[in-house]
C-alpha positions in Angstrom: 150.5 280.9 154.4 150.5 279.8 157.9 151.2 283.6 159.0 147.8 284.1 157.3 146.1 281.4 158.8 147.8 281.8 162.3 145.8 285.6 162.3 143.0 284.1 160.9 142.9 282.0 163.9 143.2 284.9 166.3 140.5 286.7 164.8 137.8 283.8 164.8 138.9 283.1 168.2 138.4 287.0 168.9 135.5 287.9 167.1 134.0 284.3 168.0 130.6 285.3 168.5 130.7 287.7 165.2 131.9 284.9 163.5 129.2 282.1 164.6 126.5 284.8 164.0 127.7 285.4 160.5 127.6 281.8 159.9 124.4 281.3 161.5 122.6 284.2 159.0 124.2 282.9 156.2 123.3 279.5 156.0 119.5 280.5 157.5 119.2 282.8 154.1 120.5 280.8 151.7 118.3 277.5 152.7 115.4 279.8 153.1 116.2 281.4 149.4 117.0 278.0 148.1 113.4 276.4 149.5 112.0 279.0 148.0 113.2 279.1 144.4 113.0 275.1 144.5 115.6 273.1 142.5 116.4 273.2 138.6 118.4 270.1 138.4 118.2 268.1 135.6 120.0 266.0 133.6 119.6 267.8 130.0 122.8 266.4 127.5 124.8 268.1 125.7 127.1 266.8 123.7 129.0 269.8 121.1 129.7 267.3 118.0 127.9 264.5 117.9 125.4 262.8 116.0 122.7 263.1 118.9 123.5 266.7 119.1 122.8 267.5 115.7 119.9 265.8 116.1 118.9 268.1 118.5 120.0 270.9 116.5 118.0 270.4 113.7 115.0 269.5 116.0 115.3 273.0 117.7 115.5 274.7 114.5 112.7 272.9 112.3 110.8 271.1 114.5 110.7 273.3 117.9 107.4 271.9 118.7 109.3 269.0 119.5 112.9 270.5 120.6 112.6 269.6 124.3 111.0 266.0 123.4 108.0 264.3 124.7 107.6 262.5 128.3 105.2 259.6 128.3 102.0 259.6 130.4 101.7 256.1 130.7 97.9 254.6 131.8 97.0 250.9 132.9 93.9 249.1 133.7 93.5 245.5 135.2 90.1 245.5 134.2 88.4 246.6 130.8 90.5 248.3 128.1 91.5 251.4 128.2 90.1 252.5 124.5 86.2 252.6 126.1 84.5 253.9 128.3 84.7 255.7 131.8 88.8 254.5 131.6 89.0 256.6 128.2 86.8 259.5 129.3 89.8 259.9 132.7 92.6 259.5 130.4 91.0 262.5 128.2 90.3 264.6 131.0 93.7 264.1 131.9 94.6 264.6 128.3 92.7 268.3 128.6 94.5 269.4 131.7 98.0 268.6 130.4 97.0 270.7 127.0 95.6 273.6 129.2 98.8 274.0 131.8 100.9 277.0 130.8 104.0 274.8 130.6 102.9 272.3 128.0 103.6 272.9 124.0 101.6 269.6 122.9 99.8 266.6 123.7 99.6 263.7 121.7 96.6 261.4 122.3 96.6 257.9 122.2 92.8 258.2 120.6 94.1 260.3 117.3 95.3 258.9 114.2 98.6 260.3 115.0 98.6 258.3 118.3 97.7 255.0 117.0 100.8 253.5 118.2 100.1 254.4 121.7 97.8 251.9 122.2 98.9 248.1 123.4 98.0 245.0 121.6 95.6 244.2 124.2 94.3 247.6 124.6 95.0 247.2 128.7 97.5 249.9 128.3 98.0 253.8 126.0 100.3 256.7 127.2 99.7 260.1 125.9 103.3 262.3 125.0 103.8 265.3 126.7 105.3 268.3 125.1 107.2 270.9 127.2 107.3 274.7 125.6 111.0 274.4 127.2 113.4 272.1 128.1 113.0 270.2 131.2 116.0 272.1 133.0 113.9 275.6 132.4 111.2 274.0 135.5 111.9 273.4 139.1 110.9 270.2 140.1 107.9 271.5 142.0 106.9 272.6 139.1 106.7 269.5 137.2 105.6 267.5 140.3 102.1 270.2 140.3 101.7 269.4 136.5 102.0 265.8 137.1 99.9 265.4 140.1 97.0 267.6 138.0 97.1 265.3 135.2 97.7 262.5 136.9 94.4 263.8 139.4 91.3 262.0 137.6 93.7 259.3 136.7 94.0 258.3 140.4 90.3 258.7 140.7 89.2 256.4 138.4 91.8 253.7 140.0 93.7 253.4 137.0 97.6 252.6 137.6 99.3 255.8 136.2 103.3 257.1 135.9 105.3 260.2 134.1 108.3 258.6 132.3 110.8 260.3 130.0 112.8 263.3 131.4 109.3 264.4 133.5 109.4 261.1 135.3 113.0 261.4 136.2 112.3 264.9 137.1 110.4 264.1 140.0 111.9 260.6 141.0 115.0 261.9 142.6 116.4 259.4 145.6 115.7 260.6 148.8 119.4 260.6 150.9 118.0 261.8 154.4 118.7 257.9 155.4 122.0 257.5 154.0 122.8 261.0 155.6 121.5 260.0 158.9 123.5 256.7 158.9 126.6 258.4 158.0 126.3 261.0 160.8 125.7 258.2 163.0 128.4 256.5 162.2 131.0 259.3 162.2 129.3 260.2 165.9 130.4 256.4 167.0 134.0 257.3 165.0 134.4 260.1 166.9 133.7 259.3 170.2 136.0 256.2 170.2 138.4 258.8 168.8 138.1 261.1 171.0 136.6 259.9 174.4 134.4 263.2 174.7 131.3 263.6 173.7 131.8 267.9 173.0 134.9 267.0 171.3 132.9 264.6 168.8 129.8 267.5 168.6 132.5 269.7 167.1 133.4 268.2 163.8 129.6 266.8 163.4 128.0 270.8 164.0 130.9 272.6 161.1 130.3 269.6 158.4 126.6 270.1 159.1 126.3 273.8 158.5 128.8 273.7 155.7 126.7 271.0 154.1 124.0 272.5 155.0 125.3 276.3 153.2 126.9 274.2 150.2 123.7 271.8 149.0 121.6 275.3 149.2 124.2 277.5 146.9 124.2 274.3 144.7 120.4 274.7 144.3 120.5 277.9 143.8 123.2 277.4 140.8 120.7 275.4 139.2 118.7 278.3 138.6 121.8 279.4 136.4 123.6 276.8 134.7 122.4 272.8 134.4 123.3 270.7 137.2 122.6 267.2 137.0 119.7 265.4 139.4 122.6 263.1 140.6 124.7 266.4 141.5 123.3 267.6 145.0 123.7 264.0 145.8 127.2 263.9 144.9 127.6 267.0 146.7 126.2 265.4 150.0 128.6 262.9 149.8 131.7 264.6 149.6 131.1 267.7 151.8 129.7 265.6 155.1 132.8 263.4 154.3 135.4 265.7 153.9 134.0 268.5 156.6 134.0 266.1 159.0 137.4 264.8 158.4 138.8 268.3 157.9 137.1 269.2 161.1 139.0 265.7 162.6 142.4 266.8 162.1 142.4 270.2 163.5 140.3 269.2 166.5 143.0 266.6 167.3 145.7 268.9 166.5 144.2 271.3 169.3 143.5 268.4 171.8 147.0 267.5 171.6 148.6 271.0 171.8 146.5 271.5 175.0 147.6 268.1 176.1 151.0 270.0 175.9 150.3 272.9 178.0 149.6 275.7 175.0 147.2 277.8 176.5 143.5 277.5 174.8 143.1 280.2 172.8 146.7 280.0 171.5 146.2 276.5 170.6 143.5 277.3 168.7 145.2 279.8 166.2 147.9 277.3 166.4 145.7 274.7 165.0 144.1 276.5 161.9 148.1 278.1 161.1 149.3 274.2 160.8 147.1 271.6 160.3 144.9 274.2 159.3 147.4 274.7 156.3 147.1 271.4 155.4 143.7 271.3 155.3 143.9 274.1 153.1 146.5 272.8 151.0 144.5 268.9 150.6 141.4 270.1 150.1 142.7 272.9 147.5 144.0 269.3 145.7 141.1 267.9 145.7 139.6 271.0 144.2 141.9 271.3 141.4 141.4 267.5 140.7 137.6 267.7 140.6 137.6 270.8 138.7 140.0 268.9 135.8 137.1 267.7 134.7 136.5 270.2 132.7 139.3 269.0 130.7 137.0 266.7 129.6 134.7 268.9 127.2 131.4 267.4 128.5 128.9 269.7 130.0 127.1 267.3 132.2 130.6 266.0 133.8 132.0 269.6 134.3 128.7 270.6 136.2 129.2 267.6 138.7 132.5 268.5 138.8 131.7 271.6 140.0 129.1 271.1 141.7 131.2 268.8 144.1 133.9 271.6 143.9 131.5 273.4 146.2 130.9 271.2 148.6 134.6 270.6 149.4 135.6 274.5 149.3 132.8 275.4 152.1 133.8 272.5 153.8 137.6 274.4 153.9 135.9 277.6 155.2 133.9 276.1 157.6 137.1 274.4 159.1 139.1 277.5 158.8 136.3 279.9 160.4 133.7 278.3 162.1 135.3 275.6 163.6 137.7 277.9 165.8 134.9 280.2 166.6 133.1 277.3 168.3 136.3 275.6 169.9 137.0 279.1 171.3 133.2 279.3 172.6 133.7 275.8 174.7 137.3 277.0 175.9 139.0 274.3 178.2 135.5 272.3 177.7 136.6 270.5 174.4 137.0 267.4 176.6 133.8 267.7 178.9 131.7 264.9 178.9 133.9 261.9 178.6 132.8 258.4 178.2 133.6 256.3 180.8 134.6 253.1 179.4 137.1 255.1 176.9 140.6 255.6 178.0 143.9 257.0 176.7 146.7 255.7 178.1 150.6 257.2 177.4 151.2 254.0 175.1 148.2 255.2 172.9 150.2 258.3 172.1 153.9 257.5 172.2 155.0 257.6 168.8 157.9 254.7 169.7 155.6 252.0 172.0 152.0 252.7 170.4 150.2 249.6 168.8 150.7 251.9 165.4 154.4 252.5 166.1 154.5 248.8 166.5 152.8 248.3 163.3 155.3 251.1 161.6 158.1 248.9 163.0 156.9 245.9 161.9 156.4 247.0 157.8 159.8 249.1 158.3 161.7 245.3 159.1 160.0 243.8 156.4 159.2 246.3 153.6 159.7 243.8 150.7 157.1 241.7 152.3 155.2 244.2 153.5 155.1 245.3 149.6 154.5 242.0 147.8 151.6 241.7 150.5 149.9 245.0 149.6 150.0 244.4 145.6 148.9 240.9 146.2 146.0 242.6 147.6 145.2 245.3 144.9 146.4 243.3 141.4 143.1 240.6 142.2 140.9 243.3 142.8 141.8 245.6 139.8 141.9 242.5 137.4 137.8 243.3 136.5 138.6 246.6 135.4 140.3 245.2 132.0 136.4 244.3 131.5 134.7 247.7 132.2 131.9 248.4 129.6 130.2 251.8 130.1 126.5 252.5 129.9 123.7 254.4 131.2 121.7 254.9 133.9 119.0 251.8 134.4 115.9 253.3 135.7 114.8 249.7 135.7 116.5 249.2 138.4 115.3 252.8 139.9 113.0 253.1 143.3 110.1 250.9 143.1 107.8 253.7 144.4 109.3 256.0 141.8 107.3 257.7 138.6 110.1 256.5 136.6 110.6 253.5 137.3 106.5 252.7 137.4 106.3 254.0 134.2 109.3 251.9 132.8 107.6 248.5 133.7 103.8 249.6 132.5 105.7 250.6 129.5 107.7 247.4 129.5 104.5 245.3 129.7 102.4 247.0 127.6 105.0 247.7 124.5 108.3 245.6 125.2 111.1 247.4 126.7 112.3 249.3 123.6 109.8 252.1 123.8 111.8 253.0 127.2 114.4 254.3 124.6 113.0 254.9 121.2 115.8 256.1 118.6 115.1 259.4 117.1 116.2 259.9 113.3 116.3 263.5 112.2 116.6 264.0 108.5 117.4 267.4 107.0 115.6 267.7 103.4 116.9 269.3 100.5 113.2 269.6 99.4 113.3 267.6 96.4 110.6 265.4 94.5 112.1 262.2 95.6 112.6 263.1 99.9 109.0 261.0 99.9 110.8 257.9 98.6 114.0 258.8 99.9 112.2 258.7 103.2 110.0 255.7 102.9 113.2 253.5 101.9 115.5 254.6 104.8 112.2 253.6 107.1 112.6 250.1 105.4 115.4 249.6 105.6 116.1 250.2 109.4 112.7 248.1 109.8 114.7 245.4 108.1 117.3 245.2 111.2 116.8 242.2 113.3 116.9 244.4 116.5 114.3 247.4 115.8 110.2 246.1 117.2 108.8 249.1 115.2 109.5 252.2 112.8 107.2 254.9 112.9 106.1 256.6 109.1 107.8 260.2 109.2 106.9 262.9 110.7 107.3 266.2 108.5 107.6 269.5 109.9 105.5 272.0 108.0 108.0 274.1 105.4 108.6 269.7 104.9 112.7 270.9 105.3 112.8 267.9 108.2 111.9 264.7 109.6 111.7 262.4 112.2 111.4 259.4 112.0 110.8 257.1 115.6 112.7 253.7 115.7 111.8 251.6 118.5 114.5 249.1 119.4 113.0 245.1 120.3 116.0 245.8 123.6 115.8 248.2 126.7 118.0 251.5 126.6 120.5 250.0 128.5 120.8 247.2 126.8 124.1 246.3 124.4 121.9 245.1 121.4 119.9 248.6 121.5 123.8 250.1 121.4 124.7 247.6 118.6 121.8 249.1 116.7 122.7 252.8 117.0 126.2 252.1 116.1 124.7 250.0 112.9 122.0 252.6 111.9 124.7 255.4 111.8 127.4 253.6 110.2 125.5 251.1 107.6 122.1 251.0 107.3 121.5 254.8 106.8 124.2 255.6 104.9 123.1 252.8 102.4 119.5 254.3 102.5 120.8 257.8 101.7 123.5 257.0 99.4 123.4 259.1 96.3 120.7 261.5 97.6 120.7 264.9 99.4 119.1 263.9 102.4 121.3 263.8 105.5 120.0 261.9 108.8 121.4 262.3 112.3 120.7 259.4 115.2 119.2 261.2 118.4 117.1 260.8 121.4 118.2 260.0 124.7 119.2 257.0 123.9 121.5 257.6 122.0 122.5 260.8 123.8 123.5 258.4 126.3 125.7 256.5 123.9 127.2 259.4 122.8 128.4 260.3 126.5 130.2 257.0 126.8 131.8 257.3 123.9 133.1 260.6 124.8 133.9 259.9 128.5 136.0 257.0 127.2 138.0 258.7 125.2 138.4 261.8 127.3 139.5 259.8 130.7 143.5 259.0 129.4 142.8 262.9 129.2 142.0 263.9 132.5 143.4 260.9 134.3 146.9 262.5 133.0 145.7 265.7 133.4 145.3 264.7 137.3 148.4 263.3 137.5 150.5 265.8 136.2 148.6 268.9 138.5 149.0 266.6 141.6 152.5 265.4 141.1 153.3 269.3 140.7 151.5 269.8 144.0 153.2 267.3 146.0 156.9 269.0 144.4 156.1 272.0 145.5 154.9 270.4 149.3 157.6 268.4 149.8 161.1 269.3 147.6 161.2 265.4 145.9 160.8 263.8 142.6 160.0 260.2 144.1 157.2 260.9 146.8 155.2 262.9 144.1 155.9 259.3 141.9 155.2 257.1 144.3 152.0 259.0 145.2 150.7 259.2 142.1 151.2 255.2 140.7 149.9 254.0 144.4 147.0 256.5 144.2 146.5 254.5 140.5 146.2 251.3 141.9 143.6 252.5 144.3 141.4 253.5 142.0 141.6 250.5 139.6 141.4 248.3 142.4 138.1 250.2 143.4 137.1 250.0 139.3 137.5 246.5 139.6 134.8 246.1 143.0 132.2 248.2 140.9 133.0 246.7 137.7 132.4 242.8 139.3 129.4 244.0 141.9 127.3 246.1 139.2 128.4 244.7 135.8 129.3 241.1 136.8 126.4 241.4 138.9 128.3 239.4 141.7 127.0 239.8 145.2 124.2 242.5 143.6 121.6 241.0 146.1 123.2 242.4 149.3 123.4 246.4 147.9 119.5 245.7 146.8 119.5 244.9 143.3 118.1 242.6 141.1 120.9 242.0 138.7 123.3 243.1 136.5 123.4 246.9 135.7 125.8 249.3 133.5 128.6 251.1 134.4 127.3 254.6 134.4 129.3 256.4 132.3 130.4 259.3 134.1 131.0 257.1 137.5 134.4 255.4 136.3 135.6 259.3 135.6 134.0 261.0 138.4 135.5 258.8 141.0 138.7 259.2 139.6 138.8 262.8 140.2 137.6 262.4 143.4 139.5 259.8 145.0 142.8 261.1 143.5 141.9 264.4 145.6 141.1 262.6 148.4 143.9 260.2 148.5 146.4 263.2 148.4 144.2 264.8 151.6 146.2 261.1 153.3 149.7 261.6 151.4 150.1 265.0 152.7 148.7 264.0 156.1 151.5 261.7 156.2 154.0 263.1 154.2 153.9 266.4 156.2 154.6 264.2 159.7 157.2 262.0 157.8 159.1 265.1 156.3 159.0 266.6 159.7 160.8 264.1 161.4 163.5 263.6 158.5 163.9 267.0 158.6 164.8 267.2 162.3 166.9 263.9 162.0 168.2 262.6 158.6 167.3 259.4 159.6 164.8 257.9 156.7 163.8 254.6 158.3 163.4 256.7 161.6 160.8 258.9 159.7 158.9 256.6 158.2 158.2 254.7 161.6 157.9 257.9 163.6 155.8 259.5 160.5 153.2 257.2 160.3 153.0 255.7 164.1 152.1 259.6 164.6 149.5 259.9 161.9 148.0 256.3 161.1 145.1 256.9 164.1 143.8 260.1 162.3 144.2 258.9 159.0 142.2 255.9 160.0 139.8 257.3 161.8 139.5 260.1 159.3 139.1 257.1 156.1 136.9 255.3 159.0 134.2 258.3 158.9 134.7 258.8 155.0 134.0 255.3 154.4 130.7 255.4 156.2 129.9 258.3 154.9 130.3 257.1 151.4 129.5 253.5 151.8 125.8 254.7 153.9 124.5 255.8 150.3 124.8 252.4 148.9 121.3 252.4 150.8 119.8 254.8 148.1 117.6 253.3 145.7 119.5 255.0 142.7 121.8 252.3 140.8 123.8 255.4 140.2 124.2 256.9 143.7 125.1 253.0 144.8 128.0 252.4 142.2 129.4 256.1 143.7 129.1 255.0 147.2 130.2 251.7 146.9 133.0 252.9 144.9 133.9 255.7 146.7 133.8 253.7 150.3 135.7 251.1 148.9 138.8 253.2 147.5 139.2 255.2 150.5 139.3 252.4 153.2 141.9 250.8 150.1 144.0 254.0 150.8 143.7 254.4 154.0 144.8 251.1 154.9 146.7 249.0 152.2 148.2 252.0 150.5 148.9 254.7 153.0 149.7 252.3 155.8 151.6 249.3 154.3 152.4 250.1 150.6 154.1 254.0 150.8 155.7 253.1 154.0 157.1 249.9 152.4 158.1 251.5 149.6 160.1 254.4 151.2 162.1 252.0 153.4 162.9 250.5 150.6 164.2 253.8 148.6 165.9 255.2 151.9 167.5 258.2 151.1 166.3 258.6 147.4 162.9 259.6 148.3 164.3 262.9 149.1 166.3 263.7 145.6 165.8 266.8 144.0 167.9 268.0 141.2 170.0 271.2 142.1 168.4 273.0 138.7 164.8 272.1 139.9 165.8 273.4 143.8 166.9 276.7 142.5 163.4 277.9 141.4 160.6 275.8 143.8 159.5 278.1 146.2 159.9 277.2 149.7 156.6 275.7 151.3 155.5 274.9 154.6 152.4 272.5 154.4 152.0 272.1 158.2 154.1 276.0 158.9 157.2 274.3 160.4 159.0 277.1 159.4 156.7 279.7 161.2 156.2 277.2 164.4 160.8 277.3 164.7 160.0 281.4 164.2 157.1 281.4 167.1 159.4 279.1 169.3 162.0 281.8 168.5 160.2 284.5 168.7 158.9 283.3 172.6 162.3 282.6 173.7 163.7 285.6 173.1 160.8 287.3 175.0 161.4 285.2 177.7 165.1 285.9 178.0 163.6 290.0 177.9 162.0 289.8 180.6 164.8 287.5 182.7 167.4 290.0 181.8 165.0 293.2 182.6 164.2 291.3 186.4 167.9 291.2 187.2 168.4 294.9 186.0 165.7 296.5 188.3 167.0 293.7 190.9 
């Protein structure tokens, strides 16, 4: 690979004003195209076998009226009621431009029989149901946000408070991230510059994750257009590609500042650069590709599409650092350390891999690795201990943006009904067409009223061949609640079972609700899936990288304690609800359950971007000496100051979109932040260094019968650098022997 990379290199450094222009085009056409089309996230569930998928089913094919559900328009007044007067005359004029927009299937009015229910006790509050002729995924959110701002239009003018809930509401209430964006720029810009010492030198790694974020976030909107990508996607996708672009960026700029420190002539050093560090960037981030992409393992729509979508922002990242970034350091030439600031100074014991305050530290843990050990997993046990107690749940749009339509529309709801109608429970029953479905139908209603936890049942709803229907259960708790989960659970495995027993009706549990439920139950049993899954592809990996059965263990079990420890800080800030105040919430709030196995994916990527970073420096050394204990010192002393600096910036990155207002974009930024500067410090820097002290020369066993097939790799293109060094001297000695012939 690195002779691939090394003439890569060359030819960005060649064609370097090609190669910026290409960029430059590129990323201008697809944000333009991508402005344009708009976005099509949305977080649409499906679920192939479960009870709220056969609910669905059977909606789409007897009751397609009502296949793509109903989003409550949800109306207030302080003063009056809202069943007379000039309040009822805005909420029907409202009522008549939602029933006119070429979008909408149905209305339901609060003022017909049928909507009787949509009126509050104290007549202060009514929604009116929106029906969508397609599902919610089919619009772009400009879309939605023009039909909501016309209905919403004489709403406003008659001062009435007003909000879209349902799957319209969270539509259109997507958190803005330009803040946390702009404070993790910031940050990495204060990173890098204490880093580096140069202001250019810090522009560099700032400009290629920019345009590659910039390129990735508009293909991902653009691939909403195709397949569903969740609302909580582009976000995710933000996240990872500013983090890892500017980290990938990191290491090869250092790499070059170094080898010119050395005397390698600028343009040489470049394609230097991208043919070793360059091959490791390659060779991480592919990791963490294949790790975010085993999600697919996983069998859940919604997960594979964050998956993927996050796939994307970590593979432009990898071509922005392979192409772009040399094109520009080949544009600024010998000026990568213009502009230096003053008061920051490298001194020869900064970089001297034997007297730096890092080789001291690598020193230090190599003395004392058993304490050095017992230190780091005193450290991680305490914090993974909350994990035992993970529950997962959904996403608590209580808890959403105060300025939100979502979560404005949750509390009007919430005073006006109770918080059950948030997350009404949606019984489909298919009817064999029989005399006795009436009765069949009127007892299961009874019986589910019966249940200490439903407020209200609605009578049924038939569709009109009368082969179906629905039935509306209304739980006394809020959807995220565990009593409105107790409920689902009894509904499906008691209560309508009993009801049905002996006839030829069947009833399936749907709705969002317990769409939601469904997800948890399937993401819990399909993590031991993918978290082995994950193991097994990166153990493989590291075998192939580095010729060894124990670093590929090690990395794997310490990369395991990262994440639970990181489990365990979500778990006690967002479950427990311990120190909930300072991230800006009001309490307690679920697990989202695809959090616990996106992050796992993630961070197990991520964590091997710092093992091979290491690894390839520690190998390097043992290679050239045999001496473990040397290594290990030398090893990390020469790569603890990137890493750190690298995890510094990812941290920031990560941890800046706790700011959000999303519950669910906080527990991934906390999360995430957390793990990394875990990793970066306790785990890469004191645990795996311990630990291979300890092992000495057993951390390089490989079993003859294993050696014999693994192909030989390169991560950082030693190999090819000994063949260069070669290559040059015997070049050298050409042209020495041809000056003494013609002397």
């Amino acid at each position: 690979m690195a002779p691939v990379l090394y003439r890569l290199g060359h030819f960005c450094v060649r064609r370097r004003y090609v190669v910026l222009g290409l960029w430059a085009v590129l990323v201008v056409a697809l944000v333009a195209l991508s402005f344009s089309l708009g976005s099509k996230a949305s977080d649409n569930l499906s679920l192939p076998g479960t009870g709220s998928q056969k609910a669905t089913d059977l909606l789409t094919e007897r009751f397609p009226s009502q296949a793509n559900g109903t989003s409550p328009i949800v109306v207030h007044t302080d003063t009056g009621d809202m069943v007379s007067g000039s309040n009822q005359d805005a909420v029907n004029k409202a009522i008549s431009i939602a029933r006119a927009s070429d979008i909408v299937e149905a209305v339901v009015s609060p003022y017909d029989p049928a909507g009787a229910a949509q009126v509050s006790k104290d007549k202060k509050t009514v929604y009116f149901s929106v029906a969508l002729k397609d599902s919610i995924g089919t619009y772009t959110i400009v879309q939605i946000e023009d039909l909501v701002a016309d209905i919403e239009a004489p709403l406003d003018a008659a001062k009435l408070d007003n909000a879209a809930g349902g799957a319209m509401g969270q539509k259109i209430s997507k958190s803005s991230t330009e803040s946390s964006e702009a404070i993790g720029i910031a940050a990495a810009i204060i990173i890098l510059l204490l880093t580096f010492g140069s202001v250019v030198s810090m522009m560099v790694p700032i400009a290629t994750a920019i345009f590659g974020l910039a390129g990735a976030l508009s293909l991902i909107t653009l691939l909403s257009h195709v397949v569903t990508i969740p609302t909580v996607g582009p976000t995710l996708g933000t996240m990872l590609g500013l983090g890892v672009g500017i980290d990938y960026a990191l290491f090869l700029v250092s790499r070059h500042r170094q080898q010119l420190a050395d005397g390698i002539e600028v343009n040489e050093s470049i394609a230097l650069a991208i043919a070793t560090t360059g091959g490791a960037v390659l060779f991480a981030g592919t990791t963490v590709v294949i790790a975010i992409c085993s999600l697919a393992l996983a069998g859940i729509p919604l997960v594979s599409a964050m998956g993927f979508t996050a796939a994307i922002a970590v593979v432009v990242a990898i071509i922005a650092a392979l192409t772009l970034l040399p094109a520009l350091l080949a544009v600024l030439g010998p000026r990568i350390d213009a502009w230096r600031v003053p008061f920051i100074k490298r001194t020869a014991a900064d970089t001297d891999h034997d007297t730096s305050r890092w080789a001291r530290w690598a020193h230090g843990v190599a003395d004392r690795p058993w304490l050095a050990m017992i230190a780091a997993f005193a450290i991680l046990i305490p914090l993974a201990i909350p994990t035992l107690s993970m529950q997962l749940g959904q996403a608590d749009t209580s808890q959403g943006p105060p300025d939100a339509q979502s979560t404005q529309a949750y509390d009007l709801m919430t005073a006006g009904f109770g918080e059950g109608i948030n997350g009404p429970i949606l019984v489909t029953a298919q009817l064999p067409g029989a005399s006795t479905d009436a009765a069949t139908l009127q007892k299961l209603g009874e019986d589910m009223a019966k249940d200490a936890d439903v407020a209200a049942v609605s009578p049924p709803t038939l569709n009109s061949a009368k082969s179906a229907a629905i039935i509306s259960v209304i739980p006394k708790t809020g959807p995220a609640d565990d009593k409105t989960t107790d409920l689902v659970n009894e509904l499906r495995d008691t209560t309508i079972p009993a009801a049905l027993k002996g006839t030829e009706v069947v009833a399936y549990v749907g709705g969002a609700t317990a769409g939601y439920i469904d997800l948890a139950t399937d993401i819990a049993d399909a993590l031991p899936r993918v978290i082995i899954t994950v193991i097994i592809l990166s153990f493989l990996v590291l075998l192939l990288a580095f010729r060894s059965i124990a670093i590929p263990a090690q990395a794997a079990v310490m990369n395991l304690f990262g994440v639970a420890a990181s489990y365990g800080v979500i778990v006690a800030v967002f479950q427990f609800g311990w120190l909930d105040g300072l991230i800006g919430l009001d309490g307690p709030v679920p697990i989202v359950s695809f959090v616990p196995l996106m992050m796992f994916a993630i961070l197990f990527g991520l964590s091997m971007d710092y093992e091979v970073f290491l690894m390839s420096h520690v190998e390097e050394e043992y290679t050239a000496t045999g001496d473990n204990r040397r290594a290990v010192v030398r090893g990390l002393s020469a790569s603890a100051k990137v890493i750190t600096s690298a995890a510094l910036i990812m941290v920031f990155v990560f941890g800046s979109f706790m700011f959000s207002d999303d519950p669910t974009v906080k527990q991934f930024g906390l999360g995430l932040a957390f793990a990394i500067a875990i990793d970066a410090t306790v785990i890469r820097c004191l645990l795996v260094p311990a630990l291979m002290v300890i092992m000495g020369k057993a951390n390089w066993w490989l079993p003859h019968w294993i050696d014999r097939f693994l192909p030989h790799l390169s991560v950082e293109g030693g190999n090819f650098l000994v063949t260069q060094d070669a290559a040059k001297k015997r070049a050298e000695t050409g042209v020495r022997l041809k000056d003494l012939d013609e002397g």
